[in-house]
N, C-alpha and C positions, 0 to 999 in steps of 0.2 A: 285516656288513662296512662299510654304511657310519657306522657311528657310530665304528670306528676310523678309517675316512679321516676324519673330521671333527675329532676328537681324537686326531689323529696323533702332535701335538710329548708332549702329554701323556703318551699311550700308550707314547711314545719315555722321556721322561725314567721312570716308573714301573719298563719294562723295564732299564735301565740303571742305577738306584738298586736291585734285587732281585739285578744280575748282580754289584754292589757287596758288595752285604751278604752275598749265598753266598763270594766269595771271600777276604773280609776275615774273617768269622765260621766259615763251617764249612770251607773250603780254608786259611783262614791263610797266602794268598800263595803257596801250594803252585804254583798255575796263575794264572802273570802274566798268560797273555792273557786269562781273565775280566773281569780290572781294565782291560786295555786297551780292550777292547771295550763298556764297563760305562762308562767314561769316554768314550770316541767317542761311543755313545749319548747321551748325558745332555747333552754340546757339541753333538752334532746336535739335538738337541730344542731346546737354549738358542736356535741360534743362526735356528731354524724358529719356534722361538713371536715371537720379536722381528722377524720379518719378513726377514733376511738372508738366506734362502733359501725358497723355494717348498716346502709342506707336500704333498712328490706322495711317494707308498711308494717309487717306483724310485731317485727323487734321493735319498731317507734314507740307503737300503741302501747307494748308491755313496759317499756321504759319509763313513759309517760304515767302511764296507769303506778308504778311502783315510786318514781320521783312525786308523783302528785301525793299520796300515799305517806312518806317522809318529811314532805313540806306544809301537812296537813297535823301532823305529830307535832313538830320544829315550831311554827310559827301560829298555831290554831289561838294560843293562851293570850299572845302580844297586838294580834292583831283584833280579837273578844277585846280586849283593853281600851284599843284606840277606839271601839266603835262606841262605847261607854262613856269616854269623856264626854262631861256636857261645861256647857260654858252658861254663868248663871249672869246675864246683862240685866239691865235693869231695860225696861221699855219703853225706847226711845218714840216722840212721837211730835209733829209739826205744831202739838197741843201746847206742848210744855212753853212758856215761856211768855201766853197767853194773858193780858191783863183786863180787866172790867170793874166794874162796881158793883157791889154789892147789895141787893134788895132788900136783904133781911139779916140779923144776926145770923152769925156761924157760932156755935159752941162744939166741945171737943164729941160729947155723944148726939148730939140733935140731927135732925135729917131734913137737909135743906136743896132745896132740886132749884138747877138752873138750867135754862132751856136755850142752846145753841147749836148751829143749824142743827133743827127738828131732832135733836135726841136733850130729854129731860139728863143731865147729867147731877149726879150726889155729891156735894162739896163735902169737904174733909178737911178739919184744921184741930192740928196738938192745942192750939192755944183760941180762946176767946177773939171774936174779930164783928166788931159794930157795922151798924147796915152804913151804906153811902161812903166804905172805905175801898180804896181802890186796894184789888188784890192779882195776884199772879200765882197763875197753875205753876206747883212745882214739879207733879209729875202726875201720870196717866194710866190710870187700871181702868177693867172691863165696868163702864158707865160708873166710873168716878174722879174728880178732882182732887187731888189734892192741893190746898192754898196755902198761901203765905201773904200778909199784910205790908203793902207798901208804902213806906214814909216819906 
C-alpha cells in the first residue's frame, strides 16, 4: 500500500487512461460515465502531480467524485447526442449486381419467388418485365429482390 501512497498521481492517471481506453474501445461510448470518470481521474492526477493539490487517497477520491459530478452536468447533453446519431445506408450485399433469367412474368404487384441457393427469394420490379429476359438484382431486403430489365 505504501508505494501506491507514494505514486498516487501516477497511479491516478494510469487508472483513468485504462477507464479511457475500455470506454472508447470496447463500450464505444455506450457508458458516458466511464469517460467521465476516466477524465476526473486523469485532471485529478494532473492537477496532484504539479503540486495544486495534496497527493492524500481521501482528497483524490473527493475530487474525482465532485469533477466527475461537473463533467456529468457539462457534457451529459453532447455526448446523449452523439450516441443518437444513426447513419441510414442502404444495404449493401454480394447479391446486388446478380443477373439470371427470368421464368415467369414480373408485374409491379404480383408475387413471383425464385429459388437461389435454397432460399425462395420475392422478386420486385416498378415496371412490367417478360419471362426469358435477363435481369439484374438492384438491391437486397429481408427475402426480397429487387430487379431491373437488361437490354
Amino acid at each position: 500500500m505504501s508505494w501506491f501512497e507514494q505514486n498516487l498521481a501516477e497511479t491516478l492517471f494510469i487508472i483513468g487512461l485504462i477507464l479511457l481506453i475500455v470506454e472508447v474501445t470496447v463500450l464505444s461510448f455506450s457508458t458516458i460515465i466511464l469517460f467521465m470518470i476516466g477524465a476526473a481521474t486523469i485532471i485529478t492526477s494532473v492537477t496532484m502531480y504539479i503540486g495544486v493539490i495534496s497527493d492524500d487517497l481521501l482528497n483524490a477520491l473527493l475530487i474525482i467524485a465532485v469533477l466527475t459530478a461537473i463533467l456529468a452536468l457539462v457534457l451529459w447533453k453532447p455526448f446523449k447526442g452523439l450516441q443518437n446519431i444513426q447513419e441510414d445506408k442502404p444495404v449493401t450485399s454480394d447479391l446486388v449486381g446478380f443477373t439470371f433469367m427470368l421464368a415467369q412474368d414480373v408485374e409491379p404487384n404480383s408475387v413471383v419467388k425464385y429459388k437461389y441457393s435454397g432460399i425462395d427469394w420475392k422478386l420486385i420490379s416498378p415496371t412490367f418485365i417478360r419471362a426469358q429476359t435477363k435481369v439484374k438484382v438492384i438491391a437486397v431486403n429481408v427475402g426480397e429482390w429487387e430487379i431491373i430489365a437488361l437490354n
